[in-house]
C-alpha positions, 0 to 999 in steps of 0.5 A: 465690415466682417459679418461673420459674426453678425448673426450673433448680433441679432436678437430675432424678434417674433412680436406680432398680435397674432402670433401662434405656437407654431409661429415661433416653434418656426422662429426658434428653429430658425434661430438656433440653425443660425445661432442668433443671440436670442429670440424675443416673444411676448409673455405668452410664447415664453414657454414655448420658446424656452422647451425650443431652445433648451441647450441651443445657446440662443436665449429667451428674451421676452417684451416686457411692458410691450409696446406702450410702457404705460403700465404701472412699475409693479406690473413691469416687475411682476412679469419680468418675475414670471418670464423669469421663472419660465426660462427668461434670461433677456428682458426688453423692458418698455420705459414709461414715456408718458412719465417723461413727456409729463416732466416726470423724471422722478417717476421714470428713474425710480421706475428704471432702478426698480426694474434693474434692481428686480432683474439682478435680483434674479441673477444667481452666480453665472446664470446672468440676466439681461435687461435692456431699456426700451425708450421710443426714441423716435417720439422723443426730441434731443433733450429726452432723449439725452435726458433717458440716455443719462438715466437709463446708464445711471440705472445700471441696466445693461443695454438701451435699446431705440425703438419697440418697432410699432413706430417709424424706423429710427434713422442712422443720424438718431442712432449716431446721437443716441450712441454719442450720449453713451459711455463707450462700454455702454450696449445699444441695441437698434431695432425697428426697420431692420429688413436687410443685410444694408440696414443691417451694416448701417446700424452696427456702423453707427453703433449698435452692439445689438439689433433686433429685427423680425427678418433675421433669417433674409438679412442673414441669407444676403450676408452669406451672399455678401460674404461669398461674393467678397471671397470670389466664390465660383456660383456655377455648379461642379460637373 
């Protein structure tokens, strides 16, 4: 497969508690050297992310909900309003899954249409927001997971996205199922588990529009490698 877009793939994600200023100062310079899709922070870095990447073309995505989607709806709503008001242009928004392992789908689907609604409210004219529906797929068996699929798509957000990546890793088979209950125009974006150009490859072969990952630059240090050894390029130095 080609990889010479595939930095354009990645959404370089920068969640940890302990995050600092100068940590994602580090992460947003770092994207807009490899021109990755976006970089993803909590609320509090939103700022910060946004004056870093100014005119890069690499977007400011935020976690919303981030990482248990136990919040109520309204909550979800007022920080997607926030993020937006400070630059955000792409949102990960964690599904409520207590709600669906409680049979509540009224509650989850009235949830994920609110939130949609909220981020094409903040739409104007070119200036397109993104959302993208988190659901935890690793916690969910077949039926909840085909039941958020339908859901998610019937909702009109524009990406469904496996896994926060505070859980195991979501397996090639579970994205190859997810991808299967897909329209095909339908985004999926895989995250959790992402640390190499392999894993990388495995993810977009199985169907992945998008990939979110903390080890952006590495993954992108091996397919440059990858890219060098396919073209026969001479590694020894010029007298």
């Amino acid at each position: 497969m080609k990889l010479d877009n595939l930095a354009g793939k990645i959404d370089y994600a920068c969640l940890n508690m302990d995050a600092s200023t100068q940590d994602i100062v580090r992460v947003c310079e770092q994207a807009k050297n490899y021109q990755f899709a976006s970089v993803c922070v909590n609320p509090w870095h939103i700022a910060t992310a946004n004056k870093e990447l100014a005119g890069s073309g690499v977007a400011v995505g935020v976690a919303v909900g981030f990482p248990l989607g136990a919040i109520a709806a309204y909550l979800k709503t007022q920080e997607i309003r926030d993020a937006a008001e400070h630059g955000t242009t792409e949102f990960d928004v964690v599904a409520n899954i207590g709600a669906l392992k409680s049979k509540d789908f009224e509650y989850v689907f009235r949830e994920l249409c609110s939130i949609v609604h909220q981020v094409r409210d903040l739409s104007t004219g070119s200036y397109k927001r993104t959302v993208k529906i988190i659901i935890e797929a690793v916690l969910l068996g077949p039926g909840e997971i085909i039941n958020m699929c339908e859901m998610v798509q019937e909702a009109k957000a524009d990406f469904i996205k496996t896994s926060t990546g505070f859980q195991d890793p979501i397996s090639v088979s579970a994205t190859h199922f997810i991808r299967s209950h897909l329209q095909p125009s339908f985004k999926l974006k895989v995250a959790g588990g992402i640390k190499t150009v392999h894993d990388a490859i495995r993810m977009l072969l199985a169907g992945a529009d998008r990939l979110g990952t903390s080890h952006g630059p590495e993954i992108m240090e091996q397919a440059r490698i990858l890219i060098e050894e396919e073209a026969g390029t001479d590694y020894e130095e010029a007298d």
